[in-house]
Z-matrix of the N, CA and C atoms (Angstrom, degrees):
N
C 1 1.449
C 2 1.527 1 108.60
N 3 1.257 2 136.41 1 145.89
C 4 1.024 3 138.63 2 -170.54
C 5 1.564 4 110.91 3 -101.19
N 6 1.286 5 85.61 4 134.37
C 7 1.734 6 92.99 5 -171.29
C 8 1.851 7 120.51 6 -80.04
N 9 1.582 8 113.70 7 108.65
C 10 1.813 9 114.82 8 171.46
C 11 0.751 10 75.01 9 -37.86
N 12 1.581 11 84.09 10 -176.05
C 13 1.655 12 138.70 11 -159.34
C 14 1.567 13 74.57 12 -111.28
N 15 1.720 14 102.44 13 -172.94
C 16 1.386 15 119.66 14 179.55
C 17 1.853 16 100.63 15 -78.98
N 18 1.253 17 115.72 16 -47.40
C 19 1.546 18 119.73 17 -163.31
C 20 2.031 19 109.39 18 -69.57
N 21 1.189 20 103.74 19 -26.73
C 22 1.581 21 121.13 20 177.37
C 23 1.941 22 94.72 21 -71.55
N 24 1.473 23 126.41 22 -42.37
C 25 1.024 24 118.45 23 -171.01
C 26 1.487 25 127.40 24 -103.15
N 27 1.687 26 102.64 25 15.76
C 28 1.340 27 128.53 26 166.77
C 29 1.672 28 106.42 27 -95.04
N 30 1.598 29 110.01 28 -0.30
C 31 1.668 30 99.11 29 -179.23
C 32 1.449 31 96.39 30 80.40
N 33 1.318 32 135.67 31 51.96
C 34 1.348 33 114.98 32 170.60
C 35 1.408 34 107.77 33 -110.38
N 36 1.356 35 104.04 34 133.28
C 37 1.816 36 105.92 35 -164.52
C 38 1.623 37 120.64 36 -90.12
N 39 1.267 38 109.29 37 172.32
C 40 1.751 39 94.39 38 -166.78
C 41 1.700 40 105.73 39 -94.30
N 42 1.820 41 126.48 40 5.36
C 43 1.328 42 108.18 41 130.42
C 44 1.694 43 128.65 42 -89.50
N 45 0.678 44 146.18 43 37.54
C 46 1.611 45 174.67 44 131.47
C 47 1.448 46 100.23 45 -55.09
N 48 1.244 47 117.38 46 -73.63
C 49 1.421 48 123.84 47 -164.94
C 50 1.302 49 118.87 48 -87.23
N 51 1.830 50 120.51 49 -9.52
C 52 1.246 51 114.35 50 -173.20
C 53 1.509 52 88.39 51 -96.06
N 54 1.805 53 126.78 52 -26.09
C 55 1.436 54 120.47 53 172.56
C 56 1.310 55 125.01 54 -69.49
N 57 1.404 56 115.77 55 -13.20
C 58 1.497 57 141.59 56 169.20
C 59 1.805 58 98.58 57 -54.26
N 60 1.211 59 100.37 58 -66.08
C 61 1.813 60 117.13 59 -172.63
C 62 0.984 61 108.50 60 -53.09
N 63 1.918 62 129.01 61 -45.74
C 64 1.410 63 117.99 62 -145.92
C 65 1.723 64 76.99 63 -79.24
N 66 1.210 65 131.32 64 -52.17
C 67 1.165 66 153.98 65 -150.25
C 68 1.599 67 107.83 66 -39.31
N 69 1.471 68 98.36 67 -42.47
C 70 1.540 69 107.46 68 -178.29
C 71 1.318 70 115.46 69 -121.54
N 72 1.321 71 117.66 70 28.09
C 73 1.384 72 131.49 71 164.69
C 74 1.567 73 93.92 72 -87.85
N 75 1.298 74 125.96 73 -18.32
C 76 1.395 75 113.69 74 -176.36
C 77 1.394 76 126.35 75 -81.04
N 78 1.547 77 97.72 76 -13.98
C 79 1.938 78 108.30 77 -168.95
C 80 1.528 79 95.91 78 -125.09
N 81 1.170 80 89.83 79 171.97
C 82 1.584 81 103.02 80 176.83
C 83 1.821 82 117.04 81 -134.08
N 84 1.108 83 124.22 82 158.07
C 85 1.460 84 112.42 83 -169.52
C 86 1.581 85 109.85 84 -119.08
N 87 1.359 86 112.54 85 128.69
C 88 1.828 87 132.34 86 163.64
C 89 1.037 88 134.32 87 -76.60
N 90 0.976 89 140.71 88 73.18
C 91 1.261 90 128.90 89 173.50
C 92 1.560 91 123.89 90 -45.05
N 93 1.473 92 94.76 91 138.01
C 94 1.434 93 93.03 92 179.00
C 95 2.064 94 98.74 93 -145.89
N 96 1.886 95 95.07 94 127.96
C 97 1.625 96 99.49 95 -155.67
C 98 1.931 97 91.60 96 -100.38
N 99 1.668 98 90.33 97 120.49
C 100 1.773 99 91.98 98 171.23
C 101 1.429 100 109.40 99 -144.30
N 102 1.095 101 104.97 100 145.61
C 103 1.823 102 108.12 101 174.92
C 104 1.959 103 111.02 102 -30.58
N 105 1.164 104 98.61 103 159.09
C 106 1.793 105 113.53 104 -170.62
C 107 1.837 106 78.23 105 -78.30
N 108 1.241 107 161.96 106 -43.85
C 109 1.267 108 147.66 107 -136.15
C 110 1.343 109 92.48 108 -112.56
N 111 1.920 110 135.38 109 -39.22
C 112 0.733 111 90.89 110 171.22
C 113 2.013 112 132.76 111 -104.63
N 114 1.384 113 93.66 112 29.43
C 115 1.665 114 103.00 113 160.64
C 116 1.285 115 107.15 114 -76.97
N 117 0.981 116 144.39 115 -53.73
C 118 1.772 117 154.85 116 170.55
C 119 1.734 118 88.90 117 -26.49
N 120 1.437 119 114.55 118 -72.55
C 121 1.562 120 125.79 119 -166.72
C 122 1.707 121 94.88 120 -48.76
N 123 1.393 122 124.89 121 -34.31
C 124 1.550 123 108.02 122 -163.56
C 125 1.637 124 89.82 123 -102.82
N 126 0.849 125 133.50 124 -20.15
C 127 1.682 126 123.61 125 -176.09
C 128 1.567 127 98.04 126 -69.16
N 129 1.468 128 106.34 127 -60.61
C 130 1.664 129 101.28 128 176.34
C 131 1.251 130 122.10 129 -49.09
N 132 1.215 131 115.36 130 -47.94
C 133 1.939 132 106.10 131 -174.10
C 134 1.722 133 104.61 132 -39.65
N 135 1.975 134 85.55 133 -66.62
C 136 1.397 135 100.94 134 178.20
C 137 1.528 136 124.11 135 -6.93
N 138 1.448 137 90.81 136 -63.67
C 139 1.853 138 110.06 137 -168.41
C 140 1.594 139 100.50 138 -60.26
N 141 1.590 140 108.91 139 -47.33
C 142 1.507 141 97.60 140 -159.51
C 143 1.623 142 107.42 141 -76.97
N 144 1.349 143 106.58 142 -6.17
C 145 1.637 144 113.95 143 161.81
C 146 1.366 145 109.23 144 -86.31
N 147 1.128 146 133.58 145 -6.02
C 148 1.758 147 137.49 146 150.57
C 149 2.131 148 83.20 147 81.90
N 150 1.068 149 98.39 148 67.89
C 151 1.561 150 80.68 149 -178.56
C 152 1.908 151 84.56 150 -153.56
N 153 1.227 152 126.83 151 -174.73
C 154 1.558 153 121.90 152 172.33
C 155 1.254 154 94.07 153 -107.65
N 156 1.472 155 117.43 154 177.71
C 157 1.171 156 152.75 155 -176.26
C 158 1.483 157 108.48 156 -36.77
N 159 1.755 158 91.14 157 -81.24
C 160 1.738 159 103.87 158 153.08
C 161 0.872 160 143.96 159 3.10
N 162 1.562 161 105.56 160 -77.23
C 163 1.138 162 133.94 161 169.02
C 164 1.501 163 130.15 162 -23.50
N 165 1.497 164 74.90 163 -64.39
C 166 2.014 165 103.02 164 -163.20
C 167 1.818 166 91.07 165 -69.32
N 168 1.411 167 113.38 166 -38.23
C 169 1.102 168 106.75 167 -149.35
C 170 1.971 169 100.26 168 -83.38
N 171 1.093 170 102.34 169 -19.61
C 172 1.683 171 109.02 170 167.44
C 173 1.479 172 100.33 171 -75.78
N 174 1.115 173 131.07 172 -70.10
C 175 1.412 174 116.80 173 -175.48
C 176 1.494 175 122.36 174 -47.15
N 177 1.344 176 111.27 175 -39.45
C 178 1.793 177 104.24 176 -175.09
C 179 2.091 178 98.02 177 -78.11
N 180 1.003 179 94.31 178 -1.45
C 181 1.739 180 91.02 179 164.71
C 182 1.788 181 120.29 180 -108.19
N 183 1.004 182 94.50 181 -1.75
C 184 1.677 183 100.11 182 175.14
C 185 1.673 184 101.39 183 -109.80
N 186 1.201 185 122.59 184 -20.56
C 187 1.355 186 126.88 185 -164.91
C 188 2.345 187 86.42 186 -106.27
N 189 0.857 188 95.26 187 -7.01
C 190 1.604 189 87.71 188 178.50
C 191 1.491 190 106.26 189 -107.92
N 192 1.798 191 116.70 190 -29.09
C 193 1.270 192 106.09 191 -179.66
C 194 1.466 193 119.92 192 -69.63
N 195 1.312 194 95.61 193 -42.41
C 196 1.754 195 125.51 194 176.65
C 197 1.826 196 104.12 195 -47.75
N 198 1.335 197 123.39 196 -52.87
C 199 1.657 198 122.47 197 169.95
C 200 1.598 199 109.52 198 -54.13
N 201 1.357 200 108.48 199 -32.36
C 202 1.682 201 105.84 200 -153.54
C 203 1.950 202 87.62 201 -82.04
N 204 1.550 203 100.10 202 -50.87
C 205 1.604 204 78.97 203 -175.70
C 206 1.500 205 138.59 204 -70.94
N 207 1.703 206 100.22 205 -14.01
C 208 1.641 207 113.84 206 152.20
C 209 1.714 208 109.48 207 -49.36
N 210 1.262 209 114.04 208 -68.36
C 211 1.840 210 112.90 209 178.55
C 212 1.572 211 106.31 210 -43.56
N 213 1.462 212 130.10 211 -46.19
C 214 1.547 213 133.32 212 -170.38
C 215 1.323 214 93.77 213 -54.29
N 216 1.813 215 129.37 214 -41.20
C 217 1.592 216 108.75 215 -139.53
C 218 1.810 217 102.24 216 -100.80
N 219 1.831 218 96.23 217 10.06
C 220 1.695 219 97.37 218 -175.87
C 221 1.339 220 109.95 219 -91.27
C-alpha cells in the first residue's frame, strides 16, 4: 500500500486544499538569506510581540518604508 503524505493522513479534504491554493495564489514568497542565530533572534522578538514571524517581518518593512518617505519629503 502506498504510504500518504502527513497532510492526506490528517483527513485533509480536497476542498481544504483547493482553499489552500486559491489562498496562496494571492501572495508571493521572498526570500530573505540570514544566519540560523540570527533567525532564532527574529522568531523570538516576533513571539514576544505575540505576532508570527511574518508578521513582524511585514511590519518592520511598512514601519521602515513609512520613516524613509517622511526623511524623502524633508
Amino acid at each position: 500500500m502506498p504510504e500518504k503524505n502527513k497532510k492526506e493522513q490528517k483527513g485533509v479534504t480536497e476542498a481544504q486544499k483547493r482553499a489552500t491554493r486559491t489562498y496562496m495564489q494571492k501572495y508571493c514568497e521572498v526570500k530573505v538569506r540570514m544566519t540560523p542565530d540570527r533567525r532564532s533572534e527574529v522568531q523570538e522578538h516576533a513571539a514576544t510581540m505575540e505576532e508570527s514571524t511574518t508578521a513582524f517581518i511585514n511590519r518592520a518593512i511598512d514601519e521602515t518604508m513609512e520613516r524613509d518617505k517622511k526623511k524623502r519629503k524633508k
